[in-house]
C-alpha atoms as one frame of an Amber mdcrd trajectory, in Angstrom:
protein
  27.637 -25.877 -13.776  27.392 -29.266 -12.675  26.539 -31.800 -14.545  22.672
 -32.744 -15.103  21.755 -36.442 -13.794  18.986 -38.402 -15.048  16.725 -40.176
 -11.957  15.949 -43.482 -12.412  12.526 -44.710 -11.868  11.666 -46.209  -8.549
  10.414 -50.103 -10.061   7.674 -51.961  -7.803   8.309 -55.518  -7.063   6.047
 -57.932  -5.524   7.733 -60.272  -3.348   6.109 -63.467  -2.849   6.619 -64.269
   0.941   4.094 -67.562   1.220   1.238 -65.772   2.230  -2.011 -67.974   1.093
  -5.515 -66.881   0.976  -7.726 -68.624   3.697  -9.096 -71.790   1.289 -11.206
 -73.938   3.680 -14.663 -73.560   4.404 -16.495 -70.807   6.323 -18.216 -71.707
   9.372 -20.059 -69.082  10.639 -21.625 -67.602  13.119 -23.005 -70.681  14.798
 -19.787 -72.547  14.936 -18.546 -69.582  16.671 -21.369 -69.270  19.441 -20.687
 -72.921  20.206 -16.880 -72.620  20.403 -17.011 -69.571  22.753 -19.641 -71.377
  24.442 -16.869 -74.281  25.078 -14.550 -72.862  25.985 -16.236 -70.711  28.495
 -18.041 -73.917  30.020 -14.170 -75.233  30.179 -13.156 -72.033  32.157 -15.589
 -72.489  34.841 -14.186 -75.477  35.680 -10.486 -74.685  35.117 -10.298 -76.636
  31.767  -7.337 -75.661  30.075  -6.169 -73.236  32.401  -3.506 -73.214  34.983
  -3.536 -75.899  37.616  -4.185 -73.386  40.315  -7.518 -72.475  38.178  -9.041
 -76.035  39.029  -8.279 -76.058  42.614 -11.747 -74.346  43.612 -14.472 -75.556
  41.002 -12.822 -79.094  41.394 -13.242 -79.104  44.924 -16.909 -77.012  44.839
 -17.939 -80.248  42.938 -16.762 -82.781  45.187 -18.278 -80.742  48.303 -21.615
 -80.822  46.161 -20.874 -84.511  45.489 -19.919 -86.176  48.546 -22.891 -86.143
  50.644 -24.742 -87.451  47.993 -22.586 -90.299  47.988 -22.553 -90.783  51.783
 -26.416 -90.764  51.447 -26.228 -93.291  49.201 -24.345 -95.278  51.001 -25.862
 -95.328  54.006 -29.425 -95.976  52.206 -28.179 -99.013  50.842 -26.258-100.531
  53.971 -29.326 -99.702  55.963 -31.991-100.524  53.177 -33.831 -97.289  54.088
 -37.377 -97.702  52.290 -36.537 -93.927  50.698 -33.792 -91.690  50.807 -33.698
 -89.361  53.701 -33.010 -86.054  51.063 -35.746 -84.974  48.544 -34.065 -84.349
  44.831 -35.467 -81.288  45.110 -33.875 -80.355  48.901 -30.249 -80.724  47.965
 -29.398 -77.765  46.058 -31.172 -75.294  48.854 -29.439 -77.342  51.104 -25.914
 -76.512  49.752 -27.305 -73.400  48.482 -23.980 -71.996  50.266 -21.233 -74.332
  47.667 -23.602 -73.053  44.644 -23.618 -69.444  45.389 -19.617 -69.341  46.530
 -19.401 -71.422  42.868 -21.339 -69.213  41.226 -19.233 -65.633  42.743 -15.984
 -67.505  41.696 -16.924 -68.011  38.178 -19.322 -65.407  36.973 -16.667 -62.681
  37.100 -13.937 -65.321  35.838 -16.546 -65.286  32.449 -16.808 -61.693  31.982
 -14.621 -59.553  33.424 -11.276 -60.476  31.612 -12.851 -59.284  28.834 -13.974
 -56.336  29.960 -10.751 -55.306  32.243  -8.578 -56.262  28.469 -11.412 -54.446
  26.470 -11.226 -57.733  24.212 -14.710 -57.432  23.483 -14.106 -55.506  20.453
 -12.070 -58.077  19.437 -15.094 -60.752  19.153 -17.442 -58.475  17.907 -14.917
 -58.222  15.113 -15.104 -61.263  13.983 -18.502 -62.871  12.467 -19.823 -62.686
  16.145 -22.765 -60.284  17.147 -23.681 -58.800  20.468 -26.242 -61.626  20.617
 -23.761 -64.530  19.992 -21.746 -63.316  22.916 -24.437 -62.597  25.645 -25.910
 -65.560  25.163 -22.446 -68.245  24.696 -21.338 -66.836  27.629 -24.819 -66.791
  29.673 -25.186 -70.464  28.347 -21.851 -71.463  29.611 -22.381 -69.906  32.918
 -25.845 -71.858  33.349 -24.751 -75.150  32.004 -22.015 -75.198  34.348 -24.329
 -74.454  37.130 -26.562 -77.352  35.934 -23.550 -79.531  35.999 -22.667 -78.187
  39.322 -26.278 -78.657  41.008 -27.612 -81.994  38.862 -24.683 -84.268  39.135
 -25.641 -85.156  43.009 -28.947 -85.753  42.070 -27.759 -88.313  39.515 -25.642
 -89.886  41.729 -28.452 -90.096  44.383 -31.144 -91.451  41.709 -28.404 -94.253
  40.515 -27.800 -95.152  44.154 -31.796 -95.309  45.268 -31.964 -97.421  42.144
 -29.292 -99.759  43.469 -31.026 -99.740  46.905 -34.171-101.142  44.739 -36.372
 -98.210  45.613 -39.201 -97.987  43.783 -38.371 -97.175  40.139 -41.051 -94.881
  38.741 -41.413 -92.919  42.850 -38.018 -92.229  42.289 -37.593 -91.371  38.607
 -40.745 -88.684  38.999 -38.956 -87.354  41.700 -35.201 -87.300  39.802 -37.023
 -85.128  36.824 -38.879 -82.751  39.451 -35.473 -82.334  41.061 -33.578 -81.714
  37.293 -36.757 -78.987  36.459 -35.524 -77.109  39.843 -32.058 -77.022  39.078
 -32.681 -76.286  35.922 -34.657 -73.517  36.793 -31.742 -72.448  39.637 -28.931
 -72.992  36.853 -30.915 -70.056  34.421 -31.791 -67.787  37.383 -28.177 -67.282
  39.174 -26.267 -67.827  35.861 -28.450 -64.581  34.598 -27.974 -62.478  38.006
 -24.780 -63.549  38.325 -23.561 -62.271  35.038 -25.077 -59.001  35.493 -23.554
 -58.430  38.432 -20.128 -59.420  37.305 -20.089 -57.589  34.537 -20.754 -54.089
  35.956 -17.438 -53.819  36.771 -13.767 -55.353  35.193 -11.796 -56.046  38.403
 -12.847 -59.761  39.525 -12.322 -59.313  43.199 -15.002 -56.666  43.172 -17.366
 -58.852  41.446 -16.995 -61.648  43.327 -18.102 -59.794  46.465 -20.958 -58.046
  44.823 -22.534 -61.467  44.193 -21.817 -62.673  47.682 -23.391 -59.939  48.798
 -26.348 -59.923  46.696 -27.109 -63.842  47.298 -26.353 -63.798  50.951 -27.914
 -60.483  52.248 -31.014 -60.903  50.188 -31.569 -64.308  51.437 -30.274 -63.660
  55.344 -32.822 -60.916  55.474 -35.766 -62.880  53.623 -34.989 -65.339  55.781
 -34.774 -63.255  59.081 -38.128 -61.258  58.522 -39.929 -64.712  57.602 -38.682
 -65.955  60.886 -40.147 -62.918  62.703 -43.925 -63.318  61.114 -43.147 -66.747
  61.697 -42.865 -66.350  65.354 -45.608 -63.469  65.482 -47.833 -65.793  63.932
 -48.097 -63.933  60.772 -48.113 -67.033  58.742 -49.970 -65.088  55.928 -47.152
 -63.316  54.605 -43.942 -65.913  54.757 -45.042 -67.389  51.367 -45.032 -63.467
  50.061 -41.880 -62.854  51.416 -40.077 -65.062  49.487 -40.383 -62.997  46.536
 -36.981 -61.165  47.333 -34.596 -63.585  47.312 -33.375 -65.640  44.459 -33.485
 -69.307  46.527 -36.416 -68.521  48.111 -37.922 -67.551  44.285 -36.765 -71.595
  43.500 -38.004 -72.869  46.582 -41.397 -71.198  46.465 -41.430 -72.458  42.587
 -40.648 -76.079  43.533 -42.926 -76.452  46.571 -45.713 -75.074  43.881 -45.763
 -77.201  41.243 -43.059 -79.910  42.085 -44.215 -81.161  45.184 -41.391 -80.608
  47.145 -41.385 -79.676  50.704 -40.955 -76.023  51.511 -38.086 -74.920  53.665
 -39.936 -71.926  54.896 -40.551 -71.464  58.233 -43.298 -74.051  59.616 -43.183
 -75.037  55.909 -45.608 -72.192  54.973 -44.700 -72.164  51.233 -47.261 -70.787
  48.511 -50.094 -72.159  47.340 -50.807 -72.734  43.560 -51.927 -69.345  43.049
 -48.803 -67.589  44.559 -46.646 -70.004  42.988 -47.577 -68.865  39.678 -46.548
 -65.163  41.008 -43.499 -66.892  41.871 -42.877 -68.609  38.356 -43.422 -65.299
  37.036 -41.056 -63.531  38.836 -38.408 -66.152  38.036 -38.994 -66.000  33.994
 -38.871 -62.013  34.465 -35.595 -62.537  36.551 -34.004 -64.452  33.642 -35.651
 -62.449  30.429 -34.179 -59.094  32.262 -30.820 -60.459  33.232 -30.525 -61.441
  29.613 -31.636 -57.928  28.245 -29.665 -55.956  31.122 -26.926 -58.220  29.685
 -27.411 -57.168  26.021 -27.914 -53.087  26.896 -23.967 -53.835  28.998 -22.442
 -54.957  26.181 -24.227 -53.115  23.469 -21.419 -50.542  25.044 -18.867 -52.186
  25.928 -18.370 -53.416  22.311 -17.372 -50.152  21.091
């Protein structure tokens, strides 16, 4: 018979590799809202991304920006006694550049996520659903604000230099921040939940083309056909169903602005309150659609 053998014990050994507990101080959940609200804001203009990435909000700014500047200019060289744009005009007038801004970069926001399924990945970290819906709908609206207020700036500093009237055209600067601040909430919200129903970007970006553009084109088309029918009654109603329209009607309300409805036939006080309404429900329910979305896609 072969001889028995004795097994030696297995012995553990810890090996000390340099491995250090984290030391330093924990910030929370509020420092991380505000960094993924950052660094979002920095995406949607291309901030630390590729070059290519800044071609098109770069140049959606200066579109926004140089006929503000040209209007400027030509106030001042012709001492115009006001400036031929109202504050609160500009954005419906380049309502085209802010809703071509806003299909690029809502799906840019949201749908990486979603197509990588990082979004587990946050919520894994001291970051609730909460934290992300609203960094990221922040982001989105802050850059819209950036997008939509910084003409207005540059037309209140240049009807200042022009020696305008100060407090005429400071009144009218806030009334014209209000409505863009207003616009910046509302298409930030719808553009989000649009984007985010599905991962691929392409498809996003086309669903909120085609939910700005065909809602306003036929708002715009039927008001034109009371309009000519002399059905003035109902163009003010009409503009319920179409998110510009909603910030027109809101503006010529209760910011004096001048409608761009046909024959200028915007709402009255009492419809414009229906129309404020509508825009606050607009915003709460794109922020709770928003929630219910990703109350499922953080599984």
């Amino acid at each position: 018979m072969p001889p028995e053998t004795t097994a030696t014990p297995a012995q553990d050994v810890i090996h000390n590799i340099g491995y250090r507990p984290y030391t330093g101080p924990r910030l929370g959940r509020g420092y991380a809202r505000r960094a993924l609200w950052s660094q979002s804001l920095r995406g949607a203009y291309g901030l630390g991304r590729s070059a290519k990435s800044k071609v098109l909000p770069m140049t959606l700014f200066a579109v926004m920006c140089v006929p503000a500047a040209i209007i400027v200019a030509v106030a001042i060289t012709t001492k115009m006694d006001e400036l031929p744009v109202e504050y609160t005009r500009y954005a419906i007038l380049l309502q085209a550049v802010v809703g071509l801004y806003l299909a690029a970069q809502a799906p840019q926001a949201v749908s990486r996520d979603l197509r990588f399924r990082t979004v587990p990945l946050y919520f894994s970290r001291p970051v609730e659903r909460v934290d992300y819906v609203l960094a990221k709908y922040a982001a989105l609206a802050s850059a819209v604000f950036l997008l939509t207020a910084a003409p207005l700036l540059i037309l209140y500093v240049g009807a200042l230099l022009a020696k305008l009237d100060f407090a005429a055209q400071t009144k009218a600067f806030a009334q014209g921040l209000v409505s863009v601040a207003l616009l910046s909430l509302l298409f930030a919200g719808l553009g989000l939940v649009v984007a985010a129903l599905t991962p691929r970007r392409g498809f996003g970006v086309a669903a909120v083309i085609a939910v700005l553009t065909i809602s306003y084109g036929a708002v715009s088309t039927v008001q034109g056909i009371a309009y000519a029918r002399d059905n003035t009654d109902v163009i003010g109603w009409l503009g319920l169903f179409s998110p510009i329209t909603l910030i027109d009607g809101v503006q010529t309300a209760f910011l004096d602005a001048t409608s761009s409805f046909p024959g200028g036939h915007g709402p009255g006080a009492g419809a414009g309150a229906v129309y404020l309404l509508v825009v606050l429900s607009l915003i709460a329910g794109s922020y709770a659609l928003l929630m219910r979305r990703y109350r499922k896609a953080g599984l």
